[in-house]
C-alpha positions as CSV (number, residue, x, y, z in Angstrom):
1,X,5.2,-13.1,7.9
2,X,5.4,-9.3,8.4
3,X,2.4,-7.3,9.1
4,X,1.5,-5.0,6.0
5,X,1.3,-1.3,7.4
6,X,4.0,-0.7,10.0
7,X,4.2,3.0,11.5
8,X,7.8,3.8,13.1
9,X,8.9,6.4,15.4
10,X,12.0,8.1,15.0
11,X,14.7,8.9,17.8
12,X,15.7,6.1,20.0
13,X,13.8,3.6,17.4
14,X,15.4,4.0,14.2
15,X,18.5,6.3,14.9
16,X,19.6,7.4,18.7
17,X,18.3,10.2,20.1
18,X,21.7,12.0,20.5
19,X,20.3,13.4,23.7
20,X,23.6,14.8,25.3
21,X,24.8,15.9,22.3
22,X,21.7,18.2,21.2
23,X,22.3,19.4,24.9
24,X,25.7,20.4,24.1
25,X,24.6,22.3,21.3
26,X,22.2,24.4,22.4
27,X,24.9,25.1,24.8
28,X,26.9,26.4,21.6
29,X,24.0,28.2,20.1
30,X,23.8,30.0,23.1
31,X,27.1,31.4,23.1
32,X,26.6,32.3,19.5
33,X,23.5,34.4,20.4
34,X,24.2,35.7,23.8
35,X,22.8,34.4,26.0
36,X,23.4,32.1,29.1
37,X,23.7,28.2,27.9
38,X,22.5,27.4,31.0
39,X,19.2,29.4,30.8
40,X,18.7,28.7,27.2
41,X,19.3,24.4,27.8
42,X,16.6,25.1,30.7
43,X,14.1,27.0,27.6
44,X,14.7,24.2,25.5
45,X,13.7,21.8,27.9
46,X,10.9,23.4,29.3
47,X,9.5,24.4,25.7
48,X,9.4,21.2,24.4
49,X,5.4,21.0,24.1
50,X,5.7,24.2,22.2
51,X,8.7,23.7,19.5
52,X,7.2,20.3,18.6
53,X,4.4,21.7,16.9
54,X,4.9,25.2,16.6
55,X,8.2,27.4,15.8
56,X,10.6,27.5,13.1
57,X,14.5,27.1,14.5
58,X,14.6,30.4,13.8
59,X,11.5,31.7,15.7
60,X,12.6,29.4,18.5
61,X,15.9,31.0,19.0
62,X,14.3,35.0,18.9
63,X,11.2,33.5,21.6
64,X,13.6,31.5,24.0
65,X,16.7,34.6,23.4
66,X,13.8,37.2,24.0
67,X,12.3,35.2,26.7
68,X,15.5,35.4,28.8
69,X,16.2,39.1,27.8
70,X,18.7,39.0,24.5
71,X,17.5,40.0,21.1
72,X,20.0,39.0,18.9
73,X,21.0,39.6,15.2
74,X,19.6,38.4,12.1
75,X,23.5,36.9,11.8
76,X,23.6,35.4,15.2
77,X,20.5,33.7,14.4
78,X,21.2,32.5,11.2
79,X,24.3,31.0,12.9
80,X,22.8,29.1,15.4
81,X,19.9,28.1,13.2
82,X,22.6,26.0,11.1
83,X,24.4,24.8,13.7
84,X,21.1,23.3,14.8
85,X,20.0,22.0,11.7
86,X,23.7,20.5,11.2
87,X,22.5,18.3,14.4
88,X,19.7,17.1,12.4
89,X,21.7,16.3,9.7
90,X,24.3,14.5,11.7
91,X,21.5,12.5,14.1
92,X,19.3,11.4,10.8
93,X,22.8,10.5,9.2
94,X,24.0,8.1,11.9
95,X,21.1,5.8,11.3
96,X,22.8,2.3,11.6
97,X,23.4,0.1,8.2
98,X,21.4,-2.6,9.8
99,X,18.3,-0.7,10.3
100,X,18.5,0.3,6.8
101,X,18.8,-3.5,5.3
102,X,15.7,-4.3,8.4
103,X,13.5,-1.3,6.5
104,X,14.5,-2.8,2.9
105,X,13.8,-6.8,3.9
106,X,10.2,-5.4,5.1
107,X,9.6,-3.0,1.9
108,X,10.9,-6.4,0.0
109,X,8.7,-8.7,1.9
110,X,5.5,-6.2,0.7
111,X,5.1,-4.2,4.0
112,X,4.3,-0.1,3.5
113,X,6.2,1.8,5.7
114,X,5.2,5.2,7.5
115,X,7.3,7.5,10.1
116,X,5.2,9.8,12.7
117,X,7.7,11.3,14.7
118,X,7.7,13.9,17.9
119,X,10.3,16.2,16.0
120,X,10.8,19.5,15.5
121,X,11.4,21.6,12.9
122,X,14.8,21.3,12.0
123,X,14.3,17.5,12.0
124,X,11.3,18.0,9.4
125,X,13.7,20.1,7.2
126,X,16.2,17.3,6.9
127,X,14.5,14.2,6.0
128,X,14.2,14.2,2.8
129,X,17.6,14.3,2.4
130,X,18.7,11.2,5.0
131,X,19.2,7.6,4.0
132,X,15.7,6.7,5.8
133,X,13.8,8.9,3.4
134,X,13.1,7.1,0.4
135,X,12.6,3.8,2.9
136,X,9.3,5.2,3.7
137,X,5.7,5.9,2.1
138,X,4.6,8.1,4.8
139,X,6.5,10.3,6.7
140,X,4.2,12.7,9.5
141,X,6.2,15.3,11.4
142,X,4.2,17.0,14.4
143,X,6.4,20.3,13.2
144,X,4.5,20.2,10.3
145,X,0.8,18.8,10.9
146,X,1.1,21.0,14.0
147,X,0.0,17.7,16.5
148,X,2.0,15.4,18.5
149,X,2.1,12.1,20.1
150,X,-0.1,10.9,21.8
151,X,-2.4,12.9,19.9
152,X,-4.9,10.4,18.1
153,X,-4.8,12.7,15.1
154,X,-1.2,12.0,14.5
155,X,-1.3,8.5,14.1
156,X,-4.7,8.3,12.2
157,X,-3.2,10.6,9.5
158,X,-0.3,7.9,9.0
159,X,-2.7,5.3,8.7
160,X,-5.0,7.1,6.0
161,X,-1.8,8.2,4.0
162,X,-1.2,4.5,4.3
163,X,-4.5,3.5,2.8
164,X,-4.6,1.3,5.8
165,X,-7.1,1.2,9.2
166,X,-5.9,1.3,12.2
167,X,-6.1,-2.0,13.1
168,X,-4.0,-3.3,10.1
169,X,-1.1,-1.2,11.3
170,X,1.7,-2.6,13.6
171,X,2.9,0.7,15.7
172,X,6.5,0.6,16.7
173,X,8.5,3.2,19.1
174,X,10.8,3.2,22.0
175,X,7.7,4.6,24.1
176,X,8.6,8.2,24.3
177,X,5.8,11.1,24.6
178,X,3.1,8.1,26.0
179,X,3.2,7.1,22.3
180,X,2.4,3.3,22.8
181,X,-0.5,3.9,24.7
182,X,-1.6,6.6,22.1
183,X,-1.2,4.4,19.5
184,X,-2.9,1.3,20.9
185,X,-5.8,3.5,21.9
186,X,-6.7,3.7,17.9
187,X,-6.5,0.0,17.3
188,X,-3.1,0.0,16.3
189,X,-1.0,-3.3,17.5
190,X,2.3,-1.7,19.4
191,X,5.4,-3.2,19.4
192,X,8.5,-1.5,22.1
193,X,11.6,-1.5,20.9
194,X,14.6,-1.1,22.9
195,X,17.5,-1.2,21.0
196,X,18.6,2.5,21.6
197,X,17.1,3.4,24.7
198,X,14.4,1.5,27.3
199,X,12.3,4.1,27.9
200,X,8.6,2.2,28.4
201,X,9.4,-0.9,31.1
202,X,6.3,-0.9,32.3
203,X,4.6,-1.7,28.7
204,X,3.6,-4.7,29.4
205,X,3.3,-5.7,25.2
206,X,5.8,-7.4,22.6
207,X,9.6,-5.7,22.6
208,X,12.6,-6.2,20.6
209,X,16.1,-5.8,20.8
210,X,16.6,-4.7,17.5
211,X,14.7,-3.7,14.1
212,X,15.5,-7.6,12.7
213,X,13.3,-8.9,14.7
214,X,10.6,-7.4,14.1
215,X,10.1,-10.2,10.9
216,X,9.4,-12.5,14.2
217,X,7.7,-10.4,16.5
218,X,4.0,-11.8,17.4
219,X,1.8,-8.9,16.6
């Protein structure tokens, strides 16, 4: 029987992380701004803390652009801010027909679902509109609540949207961020999946191959 209250991550657990290709657009953005790809993929990277829970796409393109001398046009940025957001749109809408009928067996079989994801803003912006959406109860963006895995704050505010305790809720993620371990510190059961990328060997918990077989998992 599946548990009740199951909390999801996002990339690399329910659609890939698209990790070379988000490279390869900054790489574009940067070109449409003015700046060096090379020094703006190295911002990105090294920023990460800081767009998860803070900037717009917009302010993160005038801080990084500034940062490495290039102020560039309201145009330019509102170029490179869609071409961004178009990534969203393209990573949430690649999720894979399987995981969708996974999500709808466990909303059948009476679980509640809720999403905390690592994500920034763009990502936030996009959701509602991607097949995933209307799968889940809860969705809690650090973009918007302005916290991040493995920040107990994140994953307590999915369980109380849930109406659930921690305890009650079955955590599953790939293991990006140190998100296991932050969500097994607040009583939640964890459960690694690695079905788009192994990133957590060394968890020494339940894993699946794939969403399905979660319905089995011990947890």
């Amino acid at each position: 029987m599946p548990p009740r209250f199951i909390v999801f991550d996002l990339f690399h657990t329910l659609v890939d992380g698209a990790d070379a290709e988000r490279d390869r657009v900054v790489g574009e953005m940067a070109v449409m701004v003015g700046v060096d790809p090379d020094a703006l993929l190295r911002a990105y990277h090294e920023t990460w803390d800081e767009r998860l829970v803070r900037w717009s796409v917009e302010e993160t393109i005038r801080i990084l652009a500034g940062r490495l001398g290039v102020h560039p046009s309201d145009e330019a940025v509102a170029r490179a801010a869609a071409h961004r957001r178009a990534l969203a749109h393209r990573v949430l809408d690649a999720v894979h027909p399987a995981t969708l009928t996974a999500l709808d067996a466990l909303r059948a079989g009476g679980a509640r679902l809720a999403l905390v994801s690592n994500a920034t803003a763009e990502a936030a912006e996009e959701w509602p509109a991607c097949a995933l959406a209307s799968r889940f109860d809860v969705a809690v963006f650090s973009s918007v609540v302005g916290f991040g895995k493995p920040d107990p704050r994140i994953y307590l505010a999915a369980a109380d949207a849930l109406g659930a305790a921690p305890a009650d809720c079955v955590y599953v993620g790939d293991g990006a961020d140190g998100e296991l371990a932050g969500a097994a510190a607040v009583g939640m059961r964890v459960v690694r999946t690695v079905e788009h990328k192994d990133t957590d060997p060394t968890w020494p918990g339940p894993v699946i191959q794939a969403l399905r077989d979660l319905e089995d998992c011990p947890v």
